[in-house]
C-alpha positions in Angstrom: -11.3 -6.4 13.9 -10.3 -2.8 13.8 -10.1 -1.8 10.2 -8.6 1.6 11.4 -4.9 1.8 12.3 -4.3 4.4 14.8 -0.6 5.0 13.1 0.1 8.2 12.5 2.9 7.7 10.0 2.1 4.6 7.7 4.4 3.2 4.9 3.0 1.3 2.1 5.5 -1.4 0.8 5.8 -4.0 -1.6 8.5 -5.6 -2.9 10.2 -7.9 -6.1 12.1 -10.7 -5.7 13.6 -13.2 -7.6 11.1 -15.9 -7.3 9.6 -17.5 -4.1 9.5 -21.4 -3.3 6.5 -23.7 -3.6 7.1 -25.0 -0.7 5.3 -21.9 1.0 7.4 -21.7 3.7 7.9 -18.2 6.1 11.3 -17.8 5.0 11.4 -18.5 0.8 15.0 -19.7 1.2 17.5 -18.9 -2.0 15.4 -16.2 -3.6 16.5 -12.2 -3.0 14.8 -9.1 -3.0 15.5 -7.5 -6.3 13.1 -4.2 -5.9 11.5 -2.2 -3.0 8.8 0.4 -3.5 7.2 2.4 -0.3 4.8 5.7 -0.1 4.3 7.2 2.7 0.6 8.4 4.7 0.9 10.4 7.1 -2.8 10.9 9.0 -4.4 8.8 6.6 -2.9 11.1 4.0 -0.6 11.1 0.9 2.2 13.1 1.6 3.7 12.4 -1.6 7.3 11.4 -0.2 8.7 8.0 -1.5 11.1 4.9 -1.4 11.7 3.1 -4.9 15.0 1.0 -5.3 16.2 -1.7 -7.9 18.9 -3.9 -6.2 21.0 -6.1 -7.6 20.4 -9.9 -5.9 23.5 -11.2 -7.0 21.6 -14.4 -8.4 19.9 -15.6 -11.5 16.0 -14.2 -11.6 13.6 -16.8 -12.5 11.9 -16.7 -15.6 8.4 -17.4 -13.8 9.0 -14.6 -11.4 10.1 -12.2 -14.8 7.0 -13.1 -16.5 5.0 -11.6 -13.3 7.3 -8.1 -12.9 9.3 -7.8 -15.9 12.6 -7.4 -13.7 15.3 -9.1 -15.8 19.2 -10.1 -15.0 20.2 -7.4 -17.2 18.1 -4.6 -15.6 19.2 -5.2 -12.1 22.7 -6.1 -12.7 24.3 -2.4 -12.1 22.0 -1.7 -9.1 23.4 -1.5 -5.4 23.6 -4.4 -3.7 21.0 -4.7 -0.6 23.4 -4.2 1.9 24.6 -0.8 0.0 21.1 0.8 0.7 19.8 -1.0 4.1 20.4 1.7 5.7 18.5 4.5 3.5 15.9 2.1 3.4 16.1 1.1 7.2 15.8 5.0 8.1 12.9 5.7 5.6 10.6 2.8 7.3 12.0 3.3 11.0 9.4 3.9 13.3 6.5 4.2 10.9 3.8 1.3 10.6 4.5 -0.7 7.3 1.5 -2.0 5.5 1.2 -4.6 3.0 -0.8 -7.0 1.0 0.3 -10.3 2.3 2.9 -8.7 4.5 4.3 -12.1 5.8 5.7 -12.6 2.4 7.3 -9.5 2.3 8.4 -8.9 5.6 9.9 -12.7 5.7 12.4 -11.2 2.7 13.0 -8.2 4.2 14.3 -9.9 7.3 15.9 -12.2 5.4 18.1 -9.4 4.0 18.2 -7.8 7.2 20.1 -11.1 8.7 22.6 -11.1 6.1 24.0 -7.8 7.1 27.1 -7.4 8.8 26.5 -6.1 11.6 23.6 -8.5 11.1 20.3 -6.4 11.7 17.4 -5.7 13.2 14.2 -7.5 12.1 11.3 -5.6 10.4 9.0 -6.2 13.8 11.6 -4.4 15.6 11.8 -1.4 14.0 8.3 -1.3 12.6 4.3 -1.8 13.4 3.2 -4.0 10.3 -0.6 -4.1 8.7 -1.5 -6.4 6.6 -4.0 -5.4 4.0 -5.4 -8.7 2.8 -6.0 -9.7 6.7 -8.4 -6.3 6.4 -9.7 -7.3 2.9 -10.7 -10.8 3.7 -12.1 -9.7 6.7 -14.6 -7.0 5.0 -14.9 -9.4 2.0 -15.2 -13.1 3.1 -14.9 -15.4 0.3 -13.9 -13.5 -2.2 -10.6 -12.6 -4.4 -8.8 -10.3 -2.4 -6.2 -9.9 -4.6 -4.8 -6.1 -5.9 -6.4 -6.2 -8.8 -9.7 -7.6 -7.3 -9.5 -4.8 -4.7 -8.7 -2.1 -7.3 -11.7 -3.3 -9.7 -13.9 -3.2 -6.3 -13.0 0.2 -4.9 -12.5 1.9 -8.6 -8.5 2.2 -8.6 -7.4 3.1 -11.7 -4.4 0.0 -12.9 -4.2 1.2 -16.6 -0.5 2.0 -16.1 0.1 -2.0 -14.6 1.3 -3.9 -17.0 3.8 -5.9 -15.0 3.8 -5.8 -11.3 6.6 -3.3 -10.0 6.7 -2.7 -6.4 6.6 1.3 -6.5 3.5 1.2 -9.0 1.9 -1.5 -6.6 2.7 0.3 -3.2 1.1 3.5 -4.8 -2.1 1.6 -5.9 -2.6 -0.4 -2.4 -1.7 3.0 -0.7 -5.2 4.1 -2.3 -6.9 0.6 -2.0 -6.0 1.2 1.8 -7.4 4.4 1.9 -10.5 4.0 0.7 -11.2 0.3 1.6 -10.6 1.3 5.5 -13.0 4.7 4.9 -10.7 7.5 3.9 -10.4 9.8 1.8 -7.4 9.3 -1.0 -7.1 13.2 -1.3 -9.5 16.0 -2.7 -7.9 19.3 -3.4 -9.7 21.6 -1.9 -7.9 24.7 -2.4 -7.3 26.8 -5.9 -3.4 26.8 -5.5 -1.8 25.4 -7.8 0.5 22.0 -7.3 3.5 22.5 -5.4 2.3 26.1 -3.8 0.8 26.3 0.5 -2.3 25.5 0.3 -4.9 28.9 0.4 -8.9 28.7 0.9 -11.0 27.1 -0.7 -12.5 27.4 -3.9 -16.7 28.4 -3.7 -18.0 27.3 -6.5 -22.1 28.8 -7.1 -24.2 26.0 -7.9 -27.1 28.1 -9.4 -24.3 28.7 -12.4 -24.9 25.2 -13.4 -27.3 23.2 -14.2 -26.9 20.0 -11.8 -28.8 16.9 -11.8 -29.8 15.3 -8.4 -29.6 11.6 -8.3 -31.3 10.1 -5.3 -29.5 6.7 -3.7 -31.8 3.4 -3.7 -33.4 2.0 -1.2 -30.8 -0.8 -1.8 -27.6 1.1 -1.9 -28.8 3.0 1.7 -29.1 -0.1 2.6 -25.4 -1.0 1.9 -24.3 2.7 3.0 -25.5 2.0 6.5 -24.0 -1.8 6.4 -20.9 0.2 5.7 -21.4 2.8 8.4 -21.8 0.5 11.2 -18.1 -1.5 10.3 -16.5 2.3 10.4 -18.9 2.4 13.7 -17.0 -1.1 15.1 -13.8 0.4 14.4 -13.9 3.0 16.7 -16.0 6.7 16.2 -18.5 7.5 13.3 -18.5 10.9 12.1 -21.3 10.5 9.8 -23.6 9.3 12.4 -25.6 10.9 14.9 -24.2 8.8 18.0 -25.3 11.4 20.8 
């Protein structure tokens, strides 16, 4: 399996809805999307450019799908409807390659909402590449929880801000679950600009000014560095290894 998309332009999505049926169907007939919340990598990198929308469903929320996000009736009821923002949200995902944790779910409402449309419209596949996270995650962890906030407690993603699920706070902490679990980088700044100024050089820093520590790794966790260096290997090129 290659852990390593070779997008260039990635969006991470998740989405609310109204509930889902236990049936477990594709398609969770009667249930609507009721929030949408995308971030954008481009080169495996945050560009800081978003999606977030609350929609209205036109339908009762049920209470076991408020007591997972919080949405209520009230909150969404003087949001658009979907089919007043498909098309913002149709040009913000064109093209790109969505990625999601269980992306069948979300992808299955999306096109739901899609169909509804008059002119009816495209489905997600059309327009989009789409990733599914938790194929990658069960894949480099077998038989284990692969949920988000297994992943996060895993890679060291910071959820102290989750209370509920919301799909923009849950896009942004997959968008650095993905990052990392797949072998990037979520973003050092290397340069001493300041936020929102061009980037300059970068910042030297003289390490005899301080009085560092050295920790050597283990022989066990060299043993798991290399175990991780040959799946980035599998995926396709290693820079950290000598492969001449």
């Amino acid at each position: 399996m290659n852990i390593i998309s070779g997008a260039s332009r990635q969006v991470i999505l998740d989405t609310e809805t109204t509930g889902m049926n236990q049936a477990g169907g594709p398609i969770y007939i009667g249930h609507r999307i009721i929030e949408i919340g995308c971030v954008e990598v481009i080169d495996r990198k945050l560009t800081g450019r978003t999606y977030h929308q609350y929609i209205n469903p036109g339908q009762m929320i049920d209470p076991e799908a408020i007591e997972v996000h919080g949405i209520t009736d009230e909150r969404v009821a003087k949001e658009p409807r979907f089919h007043q923002i498909a098309q913002e949200f149709i040009d913000f995902i064109d093209g790109a390659e969505i990625v999601a944790h269980n992306a069948p779910f979300d992808v299955s409402f999306m096109d739901l909402e899609f169909s509804q449309l008059r002119p009816q419209g495209p489905k997600t596949a059309d327009i989009c590449a789409i990733l599914d996270s938790l194929d990658i995650a069960k894949y480099l962890h077998p038989g284990q929880k692969n949920n988000l906030d297994a992943l996060s407690k895993r890679y060291g993603i910071d959820t102290s801000r989750r209370t509920y699920h919301g799909a923009l706070l849950d896009a942004e902490i997959l968008a650095d679950v993905y990052l990392v679990m797949t072998g990037g980088q979520i973003g050092f700044n290397l340069s001493n600009e300041k936020a929102g100024q061009e980037a300059g050089g970068i910042q030297l820093i003289d390490q005899n000014a301080f009085n560092l520590k050295v920790i050597q790794a283990t022989a066990d966790e060299l043993v798991s560095h290399d175990q991780r260096l040959d799946l980035v290997l599998k995926s396709g090129s290693c820079i950290w290894r000598d492969e001449a």
